[in-house]
C-alpha positions in Angstrom: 35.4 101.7 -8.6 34.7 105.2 -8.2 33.1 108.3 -9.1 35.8 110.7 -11.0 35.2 114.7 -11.3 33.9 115.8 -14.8 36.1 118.2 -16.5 34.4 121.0 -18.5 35.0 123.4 -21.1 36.8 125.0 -21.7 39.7 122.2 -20.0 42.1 121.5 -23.4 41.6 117.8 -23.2 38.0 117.8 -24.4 39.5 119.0 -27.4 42.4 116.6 -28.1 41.5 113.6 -30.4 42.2 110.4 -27.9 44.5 107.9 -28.1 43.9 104.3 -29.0 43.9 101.9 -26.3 46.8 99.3 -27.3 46.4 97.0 -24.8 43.4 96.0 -22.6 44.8 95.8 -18.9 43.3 95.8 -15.1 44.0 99.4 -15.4 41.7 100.0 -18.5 39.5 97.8 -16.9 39.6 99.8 -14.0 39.1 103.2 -15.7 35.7 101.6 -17.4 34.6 100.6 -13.8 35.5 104.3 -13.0 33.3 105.6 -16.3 30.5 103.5 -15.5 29.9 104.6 -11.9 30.6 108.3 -13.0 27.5 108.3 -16.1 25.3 106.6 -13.0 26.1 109.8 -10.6 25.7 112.0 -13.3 22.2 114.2 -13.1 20.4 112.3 -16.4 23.3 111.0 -17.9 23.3 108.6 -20.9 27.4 108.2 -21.5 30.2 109.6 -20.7 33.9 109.3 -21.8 37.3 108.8 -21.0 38.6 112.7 -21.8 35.5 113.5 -19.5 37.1 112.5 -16.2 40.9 113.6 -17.8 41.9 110.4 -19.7 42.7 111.3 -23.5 42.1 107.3 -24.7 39.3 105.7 -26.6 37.3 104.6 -23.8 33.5 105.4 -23.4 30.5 103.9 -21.8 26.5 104.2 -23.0 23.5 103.2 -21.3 20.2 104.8 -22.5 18.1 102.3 -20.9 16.4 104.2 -18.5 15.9 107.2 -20.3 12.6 108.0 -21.6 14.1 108.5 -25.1 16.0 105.3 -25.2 13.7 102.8 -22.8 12.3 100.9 -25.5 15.2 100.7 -28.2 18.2 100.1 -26.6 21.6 97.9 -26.3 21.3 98.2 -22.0 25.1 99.2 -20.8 27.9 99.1 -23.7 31.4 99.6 -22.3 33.4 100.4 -25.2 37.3 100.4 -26.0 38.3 101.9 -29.5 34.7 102.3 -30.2 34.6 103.5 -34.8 31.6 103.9 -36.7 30.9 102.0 -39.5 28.2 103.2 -41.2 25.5 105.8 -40.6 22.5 107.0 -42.4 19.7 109.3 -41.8 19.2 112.5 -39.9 17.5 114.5 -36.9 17.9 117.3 -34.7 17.8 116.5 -31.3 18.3 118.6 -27.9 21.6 117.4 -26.5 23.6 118.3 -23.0 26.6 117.5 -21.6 28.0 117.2 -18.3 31.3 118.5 -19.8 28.9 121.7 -20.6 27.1 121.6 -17.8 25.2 125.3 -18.5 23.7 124.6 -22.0 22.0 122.3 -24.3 21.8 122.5 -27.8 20.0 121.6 -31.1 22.7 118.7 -33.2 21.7 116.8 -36.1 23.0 113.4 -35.9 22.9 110.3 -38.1 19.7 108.4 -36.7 21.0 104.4 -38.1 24.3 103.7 -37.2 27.2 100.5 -37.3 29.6 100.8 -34.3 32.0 98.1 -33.5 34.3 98.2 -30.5 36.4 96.0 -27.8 34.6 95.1 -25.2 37.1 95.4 -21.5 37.1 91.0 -21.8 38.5 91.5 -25.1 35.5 91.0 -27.1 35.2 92.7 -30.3 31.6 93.5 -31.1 29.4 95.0 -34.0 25.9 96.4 -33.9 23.6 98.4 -35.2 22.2 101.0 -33.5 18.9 103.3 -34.1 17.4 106.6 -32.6 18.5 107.9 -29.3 21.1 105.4 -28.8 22.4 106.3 -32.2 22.7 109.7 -31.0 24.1 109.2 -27.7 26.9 106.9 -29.1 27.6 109.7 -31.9 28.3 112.1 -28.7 30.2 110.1 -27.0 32.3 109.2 -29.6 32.6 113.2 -30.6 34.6 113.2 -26.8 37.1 110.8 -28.3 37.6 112.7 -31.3 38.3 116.3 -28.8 34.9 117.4 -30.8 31.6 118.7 -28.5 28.0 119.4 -29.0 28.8 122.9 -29.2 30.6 122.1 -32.5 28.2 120.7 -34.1 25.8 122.9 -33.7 24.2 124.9 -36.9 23.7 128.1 -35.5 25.2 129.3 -32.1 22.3 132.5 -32.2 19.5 129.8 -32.6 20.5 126.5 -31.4 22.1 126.9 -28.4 20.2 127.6 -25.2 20.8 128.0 -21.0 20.6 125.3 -19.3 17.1 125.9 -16.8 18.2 123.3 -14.4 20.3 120.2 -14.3 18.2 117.2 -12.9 
C-alpha cells in the first residue's frame, strides 16, 4: 500500500475516457489499496480515481463518511471496479473541489438519487442506491473515468468557478 502523487490539470490523462478493467488481479487489487490510502492523505478528500494517480482504468474509491456533508447518509468506504450508473434523478448545485484542481472549487449540478453498480476487488458485483452527497461524490468520481472534470461541468466559468482560499 501506498500513497501515489495526484496528477493535475492540465496532465492529458484526466481527460482520456478509462479503460475497463478485464480482469480483477493482485495488481488491481493492489492499485485499490494504493487509491484508498491516497483519498485518506488527501486534505478533505471524499474519492479519488484511478486516472488521478496516472492509471487510465475504471477504478475509483468513495468514502464520505466522515465528512460533514455525508456523516449521516452514507455507504462507509466503496472500492469500485467498472463502477456505471444506472439511474439518476433529481438535481442540486453543490460546491465541488478536486485534488486534480487543487486551486479552485466550483458550483456543479448533479443528479441528487442515483443507481450505481460496480465490481467489488473480491469480485463482487454490487448495486445500490445512493442519495445526496454521496450521490454527488460518486458522480465525480465517475466524471475522472470518463476524462470529464468539475470544471466541465460547470454552468458558467465567470460565475461558478472560484480560488481556492486554502486547501485543509
Amino acid at each position: 500500500m501506498a500513497v501515489r502523487n495526484i496528477v493535475t490539470y492540465p496532465n492529458q490523462i484526466l481527460k482520456t475516457p478509462c479503460q475497463v478493467v478485464e480482469q480483477i488481479d493482485d495488481w488491481v487489487r493492489q492499485l485499490v489499496d494504493d487509491l484508498v490510502d491516497t483519498m485518506h492523505a488527501g486534505p478533505g478528500s471524499v474519492g479519488v480515481a484511478s486516472p488521478q494517480i496516472g492509471v487510465s482504468l475504471r477504478v475509483c474509491v468513495i468514502d464520505v463518511s466522515k465528512n460533514r456533508h455525508g456523516k449521516d447518509n452514507n455507504h462507509g468506504l466503496l472500492l469500485m471496479i467498472n463502477p456505471e450508473i444506472l439511474a439518476r434523478s433529481g438535481a442540486a448545485v453543490m460546491r465541488e473541489g478536486c485534488m486534480s484542481v487543487p486551486d479552485y472549487t466550483g458550483d456543479v449540478e448533479r443528479s441528487t438519487e442515483l443507481t450505481l453498480r460496480f465490481t467489488e476487488p473480491d469480485g463482487t458485483v454490487r448495486e445500490f442506491e445512493a442519495s445526496g452527497f454521496e450521490a454527488v461524490a460518486i458522480q465525480h468520481e465517475l466524471d475522472h473515468l470518463d476524462g470529464l472534470l468539475f470544471l466541465d461541468r460547470i454552468a458558467s466559468l465567470k460565475t461558478g468557478l472560484f480560488r481556492r482560499k486554502s486547501y485543509k
